[in-house]
N, C-alpha and C positions, 0 to 999 in steps of 0.2 A: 126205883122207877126210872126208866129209861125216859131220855127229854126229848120232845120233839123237833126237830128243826124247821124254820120255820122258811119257807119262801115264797117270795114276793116279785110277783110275776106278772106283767100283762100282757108280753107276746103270746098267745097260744102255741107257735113255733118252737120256741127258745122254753116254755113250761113244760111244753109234751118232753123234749129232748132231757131239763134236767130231770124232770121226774123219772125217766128213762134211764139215765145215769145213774142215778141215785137207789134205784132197784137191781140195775148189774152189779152192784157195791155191794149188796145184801146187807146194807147195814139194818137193825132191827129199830131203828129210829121211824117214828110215823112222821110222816112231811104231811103239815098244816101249810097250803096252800092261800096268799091273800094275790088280788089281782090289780089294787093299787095301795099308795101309802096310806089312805085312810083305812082302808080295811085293817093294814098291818096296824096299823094304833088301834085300832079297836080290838084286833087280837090282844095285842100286848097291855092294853087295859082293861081287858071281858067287858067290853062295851060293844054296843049294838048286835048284830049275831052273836057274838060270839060271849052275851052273858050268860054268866051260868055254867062258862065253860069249868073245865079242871082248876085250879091254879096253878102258877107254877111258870118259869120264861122258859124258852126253847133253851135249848143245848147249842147253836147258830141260828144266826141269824142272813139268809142269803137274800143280798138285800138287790136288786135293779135300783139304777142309779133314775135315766128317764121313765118314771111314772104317771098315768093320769091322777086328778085331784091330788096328791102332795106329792111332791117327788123326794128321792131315794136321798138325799142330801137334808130335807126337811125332818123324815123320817128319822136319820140318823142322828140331828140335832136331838130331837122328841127323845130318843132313847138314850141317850147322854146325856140330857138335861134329867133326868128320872132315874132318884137312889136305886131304889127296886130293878132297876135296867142298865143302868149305866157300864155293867159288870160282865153282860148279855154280848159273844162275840158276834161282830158283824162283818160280813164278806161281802163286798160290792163287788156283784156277779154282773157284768153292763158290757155291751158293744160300743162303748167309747174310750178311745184311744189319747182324748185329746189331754193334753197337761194337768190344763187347768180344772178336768172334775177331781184327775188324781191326787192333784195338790189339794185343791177344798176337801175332797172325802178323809185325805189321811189329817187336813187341819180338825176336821172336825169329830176325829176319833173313831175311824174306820180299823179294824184289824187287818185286812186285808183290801186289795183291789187286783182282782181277777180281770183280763180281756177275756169275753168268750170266744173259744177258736172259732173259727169256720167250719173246717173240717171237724168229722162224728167224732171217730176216731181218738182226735185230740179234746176234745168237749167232756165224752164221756171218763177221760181218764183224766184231765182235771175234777170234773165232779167229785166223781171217787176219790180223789186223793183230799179235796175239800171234807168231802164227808168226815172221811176217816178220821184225819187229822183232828176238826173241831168237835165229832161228835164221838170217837172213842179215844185216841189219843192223849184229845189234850185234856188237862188235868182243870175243873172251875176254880174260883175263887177260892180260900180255905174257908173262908165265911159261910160259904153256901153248903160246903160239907159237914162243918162244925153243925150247924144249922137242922140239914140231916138226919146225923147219927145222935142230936142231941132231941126231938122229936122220937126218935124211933126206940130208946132209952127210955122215953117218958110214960111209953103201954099206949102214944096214940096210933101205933104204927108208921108204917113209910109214907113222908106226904112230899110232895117235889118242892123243890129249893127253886 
């Protein structure tokens, strides 16, 4: 089962553009869209909308740093504080430059922090190369594999790690 990535977006600008990106990539990843950090918690717990959903965390997490209701720093605590997630990469995808969110985002166990370019051009071909990277390249946890193939061994079929 392919995982979805998940992004957490509130400019309409800056969402139309990655989503935009993220489809010249062709990756076969569905992008679950949230538009502040309470929604992303509710994703990543099937709370509110989002119960009932599939189980299972994204494959990344592309996180905006300034959110309405919780922002992108509170978020990433929430999902670091939580076994089930802790494990969940996170890409702080933000138009801020300044030191100090990049030092709190990486204290508080950011994988990455992206500036978004300005220019398309450069936007769209970091996307891509974010996609790629977290959602075919790199390798999850061996916990979450073992987990898997050890399910899928047991006649319940494929269910997401």
């Amino acid at each position: 089962m392919i995982k979805p990535i998940l992004l957490v977006e509130d400019n309409p600008s800056d969402l139309e553009l990655t989503l935009l990106a993220l489809e010249r990539s062709q990756l076969a990843n569905e992008v679950v869209i949230a538009r502040d950090g309470a929604e992303a918690i509710d994703y990543l717990t099937s709370a509110g909308q989002w119960e009932g959903r599939t189980t299972g965390n994204p494959a990344v997490i592309l996180l905006d740093l300034k959110l309405p209701k919780v922002d992108g720093l509170e978020v990433l605590l929430f999902i670091r504080s939580r076994p089930e997630l802790k494990s969940v990469p996170v890409v702080m995808l933000t138009s801020s430059r300044e030191e100090q969110d990049l030092v709190r985002s990486y204290e508080r166990g950011v994988n990455a922090y992206v500036v978004k370019p300005v220019e398309f051009r450069e936007f769209v071909g970091a996307i891509t190369e974010l996609g790629m990277f977290w959602a075919v390249l790199n390798e999850p946890p061996p916990g979450s594999v073992r987990l898997a193939r050890n399910i899928e061994q047991s006649g319940r079929g494929p269910q997401p790690t």
